[in-house]
C-alpha positions as a LaTeX table, in Angstrom:
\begin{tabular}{lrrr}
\hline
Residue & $x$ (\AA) & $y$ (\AA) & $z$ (\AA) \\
\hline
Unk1 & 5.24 & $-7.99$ & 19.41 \\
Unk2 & 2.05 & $-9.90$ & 17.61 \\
Unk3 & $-1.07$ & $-7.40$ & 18.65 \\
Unk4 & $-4.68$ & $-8.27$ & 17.18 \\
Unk5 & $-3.27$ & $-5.22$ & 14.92 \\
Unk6 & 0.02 & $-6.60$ & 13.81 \\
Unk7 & $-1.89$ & $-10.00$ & 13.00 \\
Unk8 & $-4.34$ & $-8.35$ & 11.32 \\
Unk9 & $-1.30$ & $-7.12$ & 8.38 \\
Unk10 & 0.15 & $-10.35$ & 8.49 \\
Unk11 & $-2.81$ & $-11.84$ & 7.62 \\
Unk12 & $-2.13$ & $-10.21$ & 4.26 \\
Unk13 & 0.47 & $-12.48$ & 3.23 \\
Unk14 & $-1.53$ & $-15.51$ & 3.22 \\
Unk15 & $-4.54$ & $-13.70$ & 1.44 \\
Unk16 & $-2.08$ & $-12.92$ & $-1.40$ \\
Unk17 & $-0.96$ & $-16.40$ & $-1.82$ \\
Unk18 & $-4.96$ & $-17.48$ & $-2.62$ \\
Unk19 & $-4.21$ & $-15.63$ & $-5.95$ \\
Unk20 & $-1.56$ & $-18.83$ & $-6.92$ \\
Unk21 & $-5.66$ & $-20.40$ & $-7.43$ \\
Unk22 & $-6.86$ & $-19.25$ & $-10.41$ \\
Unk23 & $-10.35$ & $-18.86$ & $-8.71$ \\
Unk24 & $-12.09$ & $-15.39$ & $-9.55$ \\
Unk25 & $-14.35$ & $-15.72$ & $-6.33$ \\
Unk26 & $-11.24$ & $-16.51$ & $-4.53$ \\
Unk27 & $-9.59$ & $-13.85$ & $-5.40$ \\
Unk28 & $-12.13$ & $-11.69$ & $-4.77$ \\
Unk29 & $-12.70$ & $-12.54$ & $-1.50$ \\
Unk30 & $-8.89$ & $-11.84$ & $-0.88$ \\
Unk31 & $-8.66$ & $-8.53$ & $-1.95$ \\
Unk32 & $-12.00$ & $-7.64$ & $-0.17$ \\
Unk33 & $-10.65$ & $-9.28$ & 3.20 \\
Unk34 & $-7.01$ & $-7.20$ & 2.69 \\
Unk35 & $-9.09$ & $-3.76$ & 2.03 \\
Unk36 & $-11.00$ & $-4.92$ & 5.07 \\
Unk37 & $-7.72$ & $-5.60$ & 7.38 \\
Unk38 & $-5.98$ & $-2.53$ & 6.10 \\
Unk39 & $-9.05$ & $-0.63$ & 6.98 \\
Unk40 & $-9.13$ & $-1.97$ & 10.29 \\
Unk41 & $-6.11$ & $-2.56$ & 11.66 \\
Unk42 & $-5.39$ & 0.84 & 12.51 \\
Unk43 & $-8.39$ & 0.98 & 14.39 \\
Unk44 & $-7.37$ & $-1.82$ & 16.69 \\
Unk45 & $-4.18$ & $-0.45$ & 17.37 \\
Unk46 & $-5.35$ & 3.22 & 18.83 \\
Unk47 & $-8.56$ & 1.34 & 20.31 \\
Unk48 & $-6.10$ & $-1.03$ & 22.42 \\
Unk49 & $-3.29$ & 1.41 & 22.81 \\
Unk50 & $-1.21$ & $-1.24$ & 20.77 \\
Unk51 & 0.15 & 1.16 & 18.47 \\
Unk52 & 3.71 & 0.77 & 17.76 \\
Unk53 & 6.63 & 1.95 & 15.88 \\
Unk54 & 7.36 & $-1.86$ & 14.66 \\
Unk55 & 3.05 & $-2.05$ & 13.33 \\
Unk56 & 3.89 & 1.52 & 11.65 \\
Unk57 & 6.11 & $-0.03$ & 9.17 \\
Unk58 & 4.56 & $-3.43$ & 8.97 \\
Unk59 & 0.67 & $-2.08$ & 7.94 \\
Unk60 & 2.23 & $-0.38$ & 4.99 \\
Unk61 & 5.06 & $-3.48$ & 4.21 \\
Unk62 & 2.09 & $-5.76$ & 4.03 \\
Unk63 & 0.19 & $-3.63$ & 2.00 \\
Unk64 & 2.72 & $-3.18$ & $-0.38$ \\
Unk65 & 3.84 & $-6.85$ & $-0.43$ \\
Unk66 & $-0.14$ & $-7.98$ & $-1.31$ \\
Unk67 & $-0.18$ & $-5.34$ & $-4.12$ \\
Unk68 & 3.12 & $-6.32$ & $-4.99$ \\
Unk69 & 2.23 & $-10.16$ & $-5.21$ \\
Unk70 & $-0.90$ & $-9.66$ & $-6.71$ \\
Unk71 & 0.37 & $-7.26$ & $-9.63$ \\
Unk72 & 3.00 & $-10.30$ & $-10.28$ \\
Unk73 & 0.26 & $-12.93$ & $-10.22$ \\
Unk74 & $-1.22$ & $-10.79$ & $-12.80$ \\
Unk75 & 1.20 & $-9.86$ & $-14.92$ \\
Unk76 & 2.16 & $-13.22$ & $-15.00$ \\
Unk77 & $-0.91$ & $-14.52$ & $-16.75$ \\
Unk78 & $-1.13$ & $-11.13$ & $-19.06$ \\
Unk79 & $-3.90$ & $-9.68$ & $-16.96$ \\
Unk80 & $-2.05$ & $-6.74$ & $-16.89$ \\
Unk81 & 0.65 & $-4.67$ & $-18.42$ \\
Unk82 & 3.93 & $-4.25$ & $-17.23$ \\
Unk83 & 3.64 & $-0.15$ & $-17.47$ \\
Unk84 & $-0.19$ & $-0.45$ & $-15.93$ \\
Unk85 & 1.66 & $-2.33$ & $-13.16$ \\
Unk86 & 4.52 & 0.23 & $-12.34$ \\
Unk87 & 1.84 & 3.06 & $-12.90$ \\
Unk88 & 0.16 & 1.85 & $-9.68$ \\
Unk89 & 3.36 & 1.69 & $-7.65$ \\
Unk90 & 4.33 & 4.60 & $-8.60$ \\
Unk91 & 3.85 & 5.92 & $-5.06$ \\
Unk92 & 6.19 & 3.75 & $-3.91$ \\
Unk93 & 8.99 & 5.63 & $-6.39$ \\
Unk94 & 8.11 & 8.79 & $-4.37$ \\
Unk95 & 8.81 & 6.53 & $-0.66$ \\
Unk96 & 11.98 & 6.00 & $-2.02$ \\
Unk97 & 13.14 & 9.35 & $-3.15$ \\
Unk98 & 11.39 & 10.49 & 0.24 \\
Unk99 & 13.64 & 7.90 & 2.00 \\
Unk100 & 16.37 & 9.12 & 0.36 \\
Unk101 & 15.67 & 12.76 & 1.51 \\
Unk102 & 15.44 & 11.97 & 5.29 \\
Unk103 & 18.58 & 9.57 & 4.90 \\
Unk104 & 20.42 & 12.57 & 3.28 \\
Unk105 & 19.53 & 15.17 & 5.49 \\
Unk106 & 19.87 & 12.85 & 8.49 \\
Unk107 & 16.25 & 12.91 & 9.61 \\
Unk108 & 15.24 & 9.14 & 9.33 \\
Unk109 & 15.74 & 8.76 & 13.26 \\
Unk110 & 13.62 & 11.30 & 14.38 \\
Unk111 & 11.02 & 10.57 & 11.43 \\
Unk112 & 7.54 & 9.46 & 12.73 \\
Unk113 & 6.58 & 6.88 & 10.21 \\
Unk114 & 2.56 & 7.37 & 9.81 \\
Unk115 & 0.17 & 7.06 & 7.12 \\
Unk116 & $-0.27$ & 9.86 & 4.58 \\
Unk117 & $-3.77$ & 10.76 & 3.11 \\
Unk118 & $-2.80$ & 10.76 & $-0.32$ \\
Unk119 & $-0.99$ & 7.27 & 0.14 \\
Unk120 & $-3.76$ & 5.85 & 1.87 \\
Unk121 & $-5.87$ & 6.90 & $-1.12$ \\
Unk122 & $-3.38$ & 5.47 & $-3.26$ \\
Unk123 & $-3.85$ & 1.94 & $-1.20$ \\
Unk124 & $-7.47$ & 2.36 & $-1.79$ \\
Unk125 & $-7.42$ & 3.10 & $-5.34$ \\
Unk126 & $-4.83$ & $-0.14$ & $-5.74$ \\
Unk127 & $-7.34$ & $-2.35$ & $-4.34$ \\
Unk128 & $-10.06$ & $-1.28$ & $-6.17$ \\
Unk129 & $-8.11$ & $-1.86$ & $-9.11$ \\
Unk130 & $-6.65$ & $-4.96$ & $-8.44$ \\
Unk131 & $-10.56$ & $-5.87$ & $-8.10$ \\
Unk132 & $-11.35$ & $-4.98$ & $-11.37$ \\
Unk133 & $-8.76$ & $-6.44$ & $-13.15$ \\
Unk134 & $-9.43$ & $-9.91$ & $-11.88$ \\
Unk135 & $-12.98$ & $-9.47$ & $-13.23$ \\
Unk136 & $-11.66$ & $-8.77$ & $-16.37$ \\
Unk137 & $-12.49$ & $-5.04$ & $-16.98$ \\
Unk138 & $-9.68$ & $-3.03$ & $-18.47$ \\
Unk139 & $-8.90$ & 0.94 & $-17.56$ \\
Unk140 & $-7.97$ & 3.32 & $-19.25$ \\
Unk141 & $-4.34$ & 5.42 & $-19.28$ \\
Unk142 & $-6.16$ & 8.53 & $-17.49$ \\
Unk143 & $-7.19$ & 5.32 & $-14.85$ \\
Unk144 & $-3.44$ & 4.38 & $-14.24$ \\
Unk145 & $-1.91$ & 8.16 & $-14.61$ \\
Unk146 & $-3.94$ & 9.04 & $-11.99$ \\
Unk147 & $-1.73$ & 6.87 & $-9.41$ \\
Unk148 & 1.79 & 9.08 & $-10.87$ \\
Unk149 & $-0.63$ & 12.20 & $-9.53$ \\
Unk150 & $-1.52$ & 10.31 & $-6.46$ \\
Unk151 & 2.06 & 9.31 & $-6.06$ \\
Unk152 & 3.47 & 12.69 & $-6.63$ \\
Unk153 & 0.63 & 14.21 & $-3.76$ \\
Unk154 & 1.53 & 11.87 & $-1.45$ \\
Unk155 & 5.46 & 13.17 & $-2.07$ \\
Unk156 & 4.69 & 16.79 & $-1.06$ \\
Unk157 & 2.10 & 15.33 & 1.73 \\
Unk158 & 5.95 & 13.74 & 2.91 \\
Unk159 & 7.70 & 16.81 & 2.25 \\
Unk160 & 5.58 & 19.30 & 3.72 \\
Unk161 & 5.05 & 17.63 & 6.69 \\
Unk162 & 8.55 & 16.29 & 7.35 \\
Unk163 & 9.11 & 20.55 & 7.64 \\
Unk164 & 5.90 & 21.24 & 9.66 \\
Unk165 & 7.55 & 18.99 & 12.89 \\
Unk166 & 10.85 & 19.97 & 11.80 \\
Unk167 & 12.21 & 16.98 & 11.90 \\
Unk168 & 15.77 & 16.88 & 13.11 \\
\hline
\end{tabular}
């Protein structure tokens, strides 16, 4: 079902197609207006009681697929470095493995999917990145090793909580 929340993550996919314009201000404005969605959607959904299991994947699917568009954009026209680029995923590795976990021990049904502080962080810290590099400024390791710490947080964030509702 298409909520004013649910549009609001789609609208990510056509933001992330603005970076095929090699346009800085462009660009810019698309990152700023996907920070601005992700930071709002949420909102919408809990102020219009149109929170659903379908908009808990897709706010975290679209985020993931701008990132993921944008970093290939990038890397594309050497803005970035392939390792630089898999450093800020790196959260993503832990999803998996966490995936993996509740497929394994046969808690994915009765998993609530829900943002995790340390991922949202992680989201944050993306975008702000993904800023920066289109205006040219480069980071340093520490800048990108800090998203394998935020990644590995967000794991036992996962972890820990998946055992605190004892999910069955």
């Amino acid at each position: 079902m298409i909520t004013l929340s649910n549009a609001l993550s789609i609208i990510r996919i056509p933001l992330a197609l603005l970076f095929f314009w090699q346009n800085i201000y462009i660009r810019i404005i698309a990152i700023v207006l996907a920070m601005f969605t992700d930071s709002i959607d949420g909102y919408f959904a809990r102020k219009y009681k149109s929170a659903s299991k379908f908009g808990a994947y897709l706010d975290p699917a679209m985020d993931k697929f701008f990132v993921y568009f944008v970093l290939a954009i990038l890397l594309l026209e050497n803005q970035i470095l392939l390792w630089q680029s898999l450093a800020m995923i790196s959260r993503d590795f832990a999803l998996i493995i966490f995936g993996l976990y509740l497929g394994i021990t046969k808690k994915w049904a009765s998993y609530e999917v829900k943002a995790v502080r340390w991922g949202k962080v992680t989201t944050a810290m993306q975008f702000c990145i993904l800023i920066g590099v289109t205006l040219k400024f480069s980071f340093s390791f520490y800048v990108y090793s800090l998203f394998i710490v935020l990644g590995v947080l967000a794991f036992i964030e996962l972890i820990v909580g998946s055992f605190s509702k004892r999910a069955t």
